[in-house]
N, C-alpha and C positions, 0 to 999 in steps of 0.2 A: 299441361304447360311445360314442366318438366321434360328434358330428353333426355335417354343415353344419346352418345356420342353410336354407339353400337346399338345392338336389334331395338326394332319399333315395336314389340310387341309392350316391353317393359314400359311402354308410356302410358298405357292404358293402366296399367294396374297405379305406378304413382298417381296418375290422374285422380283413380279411385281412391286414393289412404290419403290422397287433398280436400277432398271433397267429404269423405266421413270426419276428417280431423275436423275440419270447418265446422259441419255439424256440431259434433261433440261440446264445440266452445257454446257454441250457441244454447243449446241444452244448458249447459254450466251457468252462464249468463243470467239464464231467466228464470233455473229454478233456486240462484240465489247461493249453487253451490260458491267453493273455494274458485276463486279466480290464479290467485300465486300458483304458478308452476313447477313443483320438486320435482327433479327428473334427475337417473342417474344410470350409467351404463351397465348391460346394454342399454339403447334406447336407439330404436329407427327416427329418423329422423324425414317429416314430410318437407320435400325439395319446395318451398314457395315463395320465398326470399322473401318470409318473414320470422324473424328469430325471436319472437312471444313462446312460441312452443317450446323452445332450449330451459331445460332445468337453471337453475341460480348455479348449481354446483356443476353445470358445464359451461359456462362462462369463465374459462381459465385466464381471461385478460381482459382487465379495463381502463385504456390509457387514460391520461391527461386528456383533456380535450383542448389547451391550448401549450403544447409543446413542439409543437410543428414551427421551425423556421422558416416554412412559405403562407403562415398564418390558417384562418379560420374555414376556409375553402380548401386545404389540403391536409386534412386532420385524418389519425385512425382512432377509432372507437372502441373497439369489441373485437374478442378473439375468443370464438367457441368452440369445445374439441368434444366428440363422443364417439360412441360406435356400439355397433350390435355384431351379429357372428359372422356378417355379408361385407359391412361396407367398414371404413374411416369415414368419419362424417366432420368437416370446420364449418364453421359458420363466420361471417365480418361483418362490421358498419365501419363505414366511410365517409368519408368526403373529399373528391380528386375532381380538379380541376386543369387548365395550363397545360394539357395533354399529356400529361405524368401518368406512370403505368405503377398496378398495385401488385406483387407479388406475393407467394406465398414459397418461401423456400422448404423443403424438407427432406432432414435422412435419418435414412431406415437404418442405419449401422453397416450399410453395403458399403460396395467402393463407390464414393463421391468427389466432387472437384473442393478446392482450395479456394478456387476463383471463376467467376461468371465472366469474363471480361471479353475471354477467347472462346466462349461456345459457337458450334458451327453451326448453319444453317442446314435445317430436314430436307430442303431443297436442293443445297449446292455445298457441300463437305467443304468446299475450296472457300465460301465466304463469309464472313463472321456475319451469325443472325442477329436479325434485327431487335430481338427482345434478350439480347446479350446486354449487361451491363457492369458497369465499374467498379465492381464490389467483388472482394473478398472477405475469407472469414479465416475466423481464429483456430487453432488448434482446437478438437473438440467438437469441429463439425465441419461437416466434406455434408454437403448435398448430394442427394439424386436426382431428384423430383423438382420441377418447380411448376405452379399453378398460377398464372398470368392474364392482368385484365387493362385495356386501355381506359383512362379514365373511371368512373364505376358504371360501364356501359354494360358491362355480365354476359358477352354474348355466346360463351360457351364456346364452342369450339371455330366460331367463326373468325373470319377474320384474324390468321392466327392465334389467336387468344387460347386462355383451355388449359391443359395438365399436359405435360412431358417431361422426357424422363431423359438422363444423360447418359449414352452411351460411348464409351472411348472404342474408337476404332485404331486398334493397334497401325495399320499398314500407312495409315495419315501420322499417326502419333499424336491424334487430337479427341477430343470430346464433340461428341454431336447430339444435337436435340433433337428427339423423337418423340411424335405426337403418342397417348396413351387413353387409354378408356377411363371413362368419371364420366360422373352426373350432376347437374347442374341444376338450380333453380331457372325459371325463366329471364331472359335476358331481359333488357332495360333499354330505353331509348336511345340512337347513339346521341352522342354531344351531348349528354345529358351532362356536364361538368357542373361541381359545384354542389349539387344536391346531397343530403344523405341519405346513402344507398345500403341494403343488406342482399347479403350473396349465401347460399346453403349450399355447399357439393358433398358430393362423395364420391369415394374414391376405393373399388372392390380390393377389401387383403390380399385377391388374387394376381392384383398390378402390383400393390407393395410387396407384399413378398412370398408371390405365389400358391399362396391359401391361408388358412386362419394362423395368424401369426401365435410361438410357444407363447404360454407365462412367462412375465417376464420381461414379454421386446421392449426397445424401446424405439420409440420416435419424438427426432426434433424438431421443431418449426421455427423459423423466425418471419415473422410480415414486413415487409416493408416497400417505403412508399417511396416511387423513383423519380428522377425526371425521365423525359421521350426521349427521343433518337432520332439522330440528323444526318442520315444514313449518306447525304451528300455530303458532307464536311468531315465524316469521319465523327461523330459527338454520339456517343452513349450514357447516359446518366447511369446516377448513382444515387442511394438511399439518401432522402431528409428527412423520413419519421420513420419510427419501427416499433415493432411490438416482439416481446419485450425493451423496455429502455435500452440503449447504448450508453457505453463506454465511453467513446470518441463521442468529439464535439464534428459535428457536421461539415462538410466541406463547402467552403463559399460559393464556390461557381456550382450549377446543377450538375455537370459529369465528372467533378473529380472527385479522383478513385477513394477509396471509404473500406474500411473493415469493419465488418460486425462484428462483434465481442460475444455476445448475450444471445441463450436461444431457451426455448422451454422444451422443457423434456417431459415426454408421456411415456409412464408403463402400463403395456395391454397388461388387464386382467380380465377374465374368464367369468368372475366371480359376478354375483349381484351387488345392489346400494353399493357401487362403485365411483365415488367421484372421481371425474376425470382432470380436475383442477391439478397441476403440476407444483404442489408443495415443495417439492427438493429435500422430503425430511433429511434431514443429520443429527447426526448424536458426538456430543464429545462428553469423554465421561472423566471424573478425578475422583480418586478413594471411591467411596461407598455413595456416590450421587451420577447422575446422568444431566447432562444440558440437552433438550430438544429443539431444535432450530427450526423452521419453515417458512419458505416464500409466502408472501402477500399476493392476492392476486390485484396486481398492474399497483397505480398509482391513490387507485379512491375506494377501494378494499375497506370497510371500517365493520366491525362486526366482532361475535363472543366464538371464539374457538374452544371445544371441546376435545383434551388431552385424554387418548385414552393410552393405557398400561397395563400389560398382563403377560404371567409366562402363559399363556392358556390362547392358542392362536387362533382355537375357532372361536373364544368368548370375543377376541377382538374383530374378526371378521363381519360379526355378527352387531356388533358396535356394543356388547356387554360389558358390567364390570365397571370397576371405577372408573373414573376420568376428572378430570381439573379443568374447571374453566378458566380464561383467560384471555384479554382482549389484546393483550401483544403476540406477536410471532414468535415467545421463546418463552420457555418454561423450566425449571430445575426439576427435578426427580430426586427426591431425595431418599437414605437409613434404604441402598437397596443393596439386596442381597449378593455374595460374589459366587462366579462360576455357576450363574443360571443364565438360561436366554430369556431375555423381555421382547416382548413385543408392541411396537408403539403405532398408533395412527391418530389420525386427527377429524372433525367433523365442525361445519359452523353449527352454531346452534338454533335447534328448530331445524335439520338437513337430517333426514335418515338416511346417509352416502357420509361414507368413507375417503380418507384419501390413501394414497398407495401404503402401503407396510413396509415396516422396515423392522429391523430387529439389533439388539447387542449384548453379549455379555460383558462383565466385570471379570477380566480375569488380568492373571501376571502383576507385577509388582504396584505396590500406591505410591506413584510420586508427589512431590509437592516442588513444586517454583515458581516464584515471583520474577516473573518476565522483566525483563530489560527491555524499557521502549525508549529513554535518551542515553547519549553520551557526550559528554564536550571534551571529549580528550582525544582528539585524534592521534594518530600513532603511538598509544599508551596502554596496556595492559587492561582490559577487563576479564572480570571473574566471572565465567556463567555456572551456574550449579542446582543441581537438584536434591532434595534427600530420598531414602525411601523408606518402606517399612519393614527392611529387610536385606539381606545381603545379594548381591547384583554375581554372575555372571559374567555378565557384559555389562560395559554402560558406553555409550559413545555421544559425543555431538557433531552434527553434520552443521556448516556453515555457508553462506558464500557472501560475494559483495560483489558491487561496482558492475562489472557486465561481464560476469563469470557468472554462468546460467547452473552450471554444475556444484552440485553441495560437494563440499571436501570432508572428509571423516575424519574423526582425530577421536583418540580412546583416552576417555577420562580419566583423573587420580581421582582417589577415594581418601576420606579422611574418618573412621567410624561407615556409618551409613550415606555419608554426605559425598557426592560426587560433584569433582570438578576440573574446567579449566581457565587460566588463567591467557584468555585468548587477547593478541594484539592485533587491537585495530586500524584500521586503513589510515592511509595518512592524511586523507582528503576527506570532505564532509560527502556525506551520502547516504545510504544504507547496507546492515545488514542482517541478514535470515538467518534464523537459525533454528532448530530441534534437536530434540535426545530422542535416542531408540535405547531403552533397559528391559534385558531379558533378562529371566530366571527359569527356575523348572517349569514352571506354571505357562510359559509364553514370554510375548515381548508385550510392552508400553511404551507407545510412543509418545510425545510431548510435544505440540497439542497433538490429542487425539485425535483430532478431526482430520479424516487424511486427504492429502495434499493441502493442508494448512500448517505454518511454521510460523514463530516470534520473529518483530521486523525493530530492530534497532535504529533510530535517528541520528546519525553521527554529525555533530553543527560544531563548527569550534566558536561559533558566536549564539550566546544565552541572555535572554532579556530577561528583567526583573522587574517586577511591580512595587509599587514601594508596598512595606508591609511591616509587623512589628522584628518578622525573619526574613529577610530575601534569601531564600533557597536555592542554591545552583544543582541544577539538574547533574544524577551520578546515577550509577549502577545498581544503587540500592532503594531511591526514594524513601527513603527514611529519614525525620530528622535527627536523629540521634547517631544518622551516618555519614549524614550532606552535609557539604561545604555550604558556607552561608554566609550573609554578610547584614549586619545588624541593620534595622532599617530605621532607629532612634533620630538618624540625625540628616532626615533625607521629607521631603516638602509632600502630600497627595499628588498625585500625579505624576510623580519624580519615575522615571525608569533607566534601570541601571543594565548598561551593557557590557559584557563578559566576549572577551575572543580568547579564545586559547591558543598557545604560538608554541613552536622549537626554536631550537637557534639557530635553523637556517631562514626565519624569520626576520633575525634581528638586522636593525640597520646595520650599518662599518660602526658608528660611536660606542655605542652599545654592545656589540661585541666585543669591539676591543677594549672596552673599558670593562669585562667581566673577569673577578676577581683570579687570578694566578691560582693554580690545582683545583679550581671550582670548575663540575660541566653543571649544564643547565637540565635540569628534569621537567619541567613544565611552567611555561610564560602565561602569564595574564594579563590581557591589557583590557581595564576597568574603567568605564566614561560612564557620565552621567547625561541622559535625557530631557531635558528640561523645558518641556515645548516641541519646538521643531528645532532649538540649539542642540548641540552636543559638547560639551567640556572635557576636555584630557588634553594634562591631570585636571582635576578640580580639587581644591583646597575643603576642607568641611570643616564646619565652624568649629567640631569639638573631636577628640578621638570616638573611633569606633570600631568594633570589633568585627575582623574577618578570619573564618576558619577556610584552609583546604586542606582537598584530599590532596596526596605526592600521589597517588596513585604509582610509585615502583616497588621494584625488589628494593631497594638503600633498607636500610636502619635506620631506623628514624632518628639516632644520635648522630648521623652524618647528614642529616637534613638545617639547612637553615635556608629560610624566609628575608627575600631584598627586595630594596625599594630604587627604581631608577627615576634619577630628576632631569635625564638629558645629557649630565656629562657624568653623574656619580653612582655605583651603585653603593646604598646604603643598607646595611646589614640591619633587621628589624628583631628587636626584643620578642622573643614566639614560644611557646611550649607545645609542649608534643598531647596528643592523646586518641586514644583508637583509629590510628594510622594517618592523624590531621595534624595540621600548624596552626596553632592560635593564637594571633597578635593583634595588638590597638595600632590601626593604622591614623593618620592626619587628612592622608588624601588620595584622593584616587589618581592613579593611572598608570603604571607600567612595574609587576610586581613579577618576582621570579621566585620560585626554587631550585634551589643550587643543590650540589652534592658535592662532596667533600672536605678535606681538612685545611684553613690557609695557613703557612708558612709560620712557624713560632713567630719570629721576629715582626713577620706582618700584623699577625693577630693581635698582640701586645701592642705595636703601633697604632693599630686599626687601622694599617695599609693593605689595600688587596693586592697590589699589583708595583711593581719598579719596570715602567717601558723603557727598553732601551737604552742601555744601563752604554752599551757601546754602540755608535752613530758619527753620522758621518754629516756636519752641520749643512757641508756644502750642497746634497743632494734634497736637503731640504727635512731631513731627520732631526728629534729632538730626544732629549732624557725627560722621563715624565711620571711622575709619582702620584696613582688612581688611585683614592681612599676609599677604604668601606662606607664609608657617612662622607657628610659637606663638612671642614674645617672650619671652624671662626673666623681662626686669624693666621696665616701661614707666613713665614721670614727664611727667605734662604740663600744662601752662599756657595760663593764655587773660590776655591781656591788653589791656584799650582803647587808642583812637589815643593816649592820654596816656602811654602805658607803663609804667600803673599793674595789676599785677598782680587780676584778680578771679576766679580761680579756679586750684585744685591741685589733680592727684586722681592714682592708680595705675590706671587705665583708659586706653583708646584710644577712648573715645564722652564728647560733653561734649553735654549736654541743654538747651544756652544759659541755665543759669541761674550764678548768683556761687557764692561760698562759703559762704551763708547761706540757699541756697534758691530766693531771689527770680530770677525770667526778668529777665532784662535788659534794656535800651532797644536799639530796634533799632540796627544801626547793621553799620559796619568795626571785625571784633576779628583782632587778632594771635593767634598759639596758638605754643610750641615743642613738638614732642614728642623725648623720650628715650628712646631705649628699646638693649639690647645695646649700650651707647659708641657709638651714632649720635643723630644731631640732625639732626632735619627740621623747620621752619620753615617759614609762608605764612598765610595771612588767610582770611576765611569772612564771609558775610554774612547777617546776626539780620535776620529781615524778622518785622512784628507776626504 
């Protein structure tokens, strides 16, 4: 049933290894032997597009069966990978309907495409083939190969369909599809749509990559399931299910364009009790322990993994020696030794097969850092830092943000063993990346281990709180003995309190210019309460309550003080200092600053922040105007000329340079006293036309 695509003599003998498999089962059947099939690479595989014979541990993919967004008729199922010394052998179950075509993409580490979208037809170089589609993919895989079926009809190499390979023809400047030798299970009815179908090819090392590939190679795959081609209008479809899962969210119409993210990766090995399942082990290590990581296979994977560990490489090949069970994907290794090589793999339990090996040593410095995942301080100082157990070399942090793909280096201070910096952040919410590379004699350490993995900071200038007996505001340290916080005593279940953090190019016109004379601003908070689906700010609270922040700057914290804004006034808030924080009993929430520096003697003692406009011009619509630290009780004030003849009274802190009567006054030098709280402040101001 079985064909090559090439000599007939080879049909006869699959015929044969179909016909004794069959047997075999039969035998097995009725003397009651084991039915469950362990199989593990090599292993031949008979072509009869039925996948019962596949080992458990070559079933490297088991989708969702209902993640498909064309539904229940266009599902993939199953993704099976082996091989012996001859062939690559996959295996699939399906279900295609709608005249959607199933591909199997794959590369061998050769030179591949980027994009299917533009491949040429085997027929005519000059016109895009019909089993081109709108799919690109990610860094990380270029195809060669693709293996193509109209609906699950199987028919090998007919009808178009079948295995080819992509060659770029320099003198076109294009890639063209070329048909390639594989073997096929028997084909299937056409227009069979709908039904669920299993397909078994293979495909000789001598087409991938011209004889038995080294220890080692790899190959990637990704399946996926397309719409047809409307070769009249110009319409090529593009993937709605795949194996492995995607990244992206599917494209609404069937041809638009789509990238794949996600592919599984095989390493040939040579060896025996080989699973061919595509773990992905990683290892990231810290001090004297190791984290082991490994893919699941597909979405409904549930099962006891068997950790094996050894410096002893044939004990692990051989599946010898200790091991840890474990029914999650990741397991710690702990009290291990440094400057040896381990060797790690993995097994389900009850599977004698392996999955690939990998290995790592413990060497070069032991760091330790507690990652930075928020920040709410946009454009303000954070500290990133590591220590170690031992004097550094080098220590560096690489960074980046926003859509700067490139990390920037910067070499750390040291304080003792402690390395750091004091990196500013972007001014915008967003993210950023970051790692340390610390070398010594011994090597480098890099931070996370795992490589091309780096700490992803959250930058929000807006933090919600839950009420709680601490409402915590999210900092650089997660610690409360380091976080800003805000007491949650006097705040209802349900209550949620929202934090934005500002600068002062934030600030409305009143607000700034009502901000106290030699004071800049270091970091604005504007503080509302959640109450349902209301929002309040300010909101009054029934009793005081206690809020700490961090200033997060370089200031002293003797030049730090803590203000309350009500709209027109900034009020200076009674606060004390402690471990780089402000700590005061506020009344109410909403629009609170930290300032930096000294106000004016004579201001202070008044508790004026600010004298506007001491010289104005009435006519242009200028006034004199006296900004307080706090709101006044009771203000009384006077303006009188060089004669000490009184022409104006009023209960305000702003005089608009006119008299009692209305009328703007002659330019000139006017005296003023203001009253206000049993204080008197006294001075002069200058009426220009």
């Amino acid at each position: 049933m079985a064909a090559w695509v090439t000599p007939a003599g080879l049909v006869f003998w699959q015929n044969f290894k179909m016909r004794l498999f069959k047997n075999l089962l039969f035998w097995l059947f009725f003397s009651g032997a084991l039915l469950n099939v362990l199989a593990s690479a090599p292993h031949t595989i008979t072509l009869d597009g039925n996948m019962n014979e596949w080992g458990d541990d070559e079933i490297v993919w088991l989708d969702s069966q209902n993640d498909s967004p064309w539904g229940s008729f266009n599902e993939l199922y199953k993704l099976g990978v082996t091989w012996d010394s001859d062939n690559f052998y996959f295996g699939l179950g399906a279900v295609l309907s709608s005249g959607n075509h199933l591909i199997v993409y794959i590369d061998t580490g050769t030179c591949g495409v980027s994009s299917v979208a533009d491949l040429r037809s085997p027929e005519d170089i000059n016109k895009r083939w019909y089993w081109a589609k709108n799919n690109y993919f990610d860094e990380g895989f270029r195809p060669s190969f693709q293996w193509h079926s109209y609906q699950t009809e199987f028919k090998g190499s007919a009808g178009g369909q079948g295995l080819y390979h992509y060659v770029y023809q320099a003198a076109q400047n294009v890639w063209q599809a070329q048909p390639a030798t594989f073997l096929q299970s028997p084909r299937n009815p056409d227009s069979d749509g709908g039904v669920y179908r299993e397909v078994e090819v293979a495909i000789p090392w001598t087409v991938l990559f011209g004889g038995v590939p080294a220890e080692g190679r790899v190959i990637k795959i990704i399946v996926s399931l397309n719409g047809g081609t409307d070769e009249g209008n110009g319409y090529y479809g593009s993937a709605h299910e795949a194996m492995p899962d995607q990244a992206n969210t599917f494209p609404s119409v069937w041809y638009g364009s789509y990238t794949l993210t996600n592919y599984l990766t095989f390493v040939y090995d040579n060896g025996n009790n080989r699973s061919t399942i595509a773990r992905n082990l990683t290892i990231e290590t810290e001090n004297n322990r190791a984290k082991i990581i490994w893919d699941k296979r597909g979405t409904r994977e549930s099962t006891t993994y068997q950790v094996y560990h050894s410096t002893d490489l044939t004990r692990i090949k051989n599946l010898q020696g200790d091991y840890t069970e474990t029914a999650e994907n990741e397991i710690y290794l702990e009290n291990l030794n440094r400057n040896v090589t381990y060797y790690v793999t993995i097994a389900r339990k009850g599977e004698n097969s392996r999955s690939e090996l990998t290995h790592f040593i413990l060497s070069g410095p032991v760091l330790s850092h507690k990652a930075v995942t928020n920040f709410s301080y946009p454009g303000k100082k954070c500290r990133l830092q590591f220590s170690s157990d031992r004097t550094l070399s080098t220590a560096k942090l690489y960074w980046r943000s926003g859509e700067r793909m490139e990390f920037q280096e910067i070499n750390l201070l040291s304080s003792g063993n402690t390395y750091y910096y004091d990196l500013t952040m972007p001014d915008a919410s967003g993210n950023l990346d970051y790692y340390f590379v610390a070398t010594d004699s011994e090597g480098a350490t890099t931070l996370p281990r795992l490589s091309g993995n780096y700490y992803s900071i959250t930058i929000s200038s807006e933090i919600i709180l839950n009420r709680a007996e601490q409402m915590i505001i999210p900092d650089e340290y997660n610690e409360t003995n380091f976080s800003s916080y805000l007491d949650g005593e006097n705040f209802l279940p349900g209550d949620r309190v929202r934090i934005r953090t500002f600068g002062y190019n934030d600030l409305d016109t009143v607000a700034r210019s009502a901000l106290p004379e030699n004071l800049s601003l270091v970091c604005g908070y504007e503080i509302s309460l959640q109450r349902g689906e209301k929002i309040y700010s300010p909101y009054f609270l029934g009793a005081e309550t206690t809020l700490v922040l961090r200033h997060l700057s370089d200031y002293n914290i003797s030049q730090l003080s803590l203000w309350y804004f009500d709209g027109r006034f900034w009020e200076k808030l009674d606060a004390d200092s402690d471990n780089g924080r402000l700590r005061a009993r506020i009344k109410a929430l909403g629009r609170l600053a930290i300032l930096a520096g000294s106000l004016p003697a004579t201001a202070e003692a008044q508790k004026i922040a600010r004298i506007a406009h001491s010289v104005f011009a009435p006519a242009r619509g200028e006034f004199l105007e006296f900004i307080f630290a706090y709101r006044p009780t009771e203000i009384k004030f006077n303006v009188y000329n060089i004669n000490g003849q009184r022409i104006y009274s009023g209960d305000s802190a702003i005089w608009n340079g006119r008299d009692s009567s209305g009328q703007i006054v002659e330019p000139g030098v006017y005296l003023y006293q203001l009253r206000y709280d049993g204080k008197k402040l006294t001075g002069s101001c200058v009426v220009l036309r």
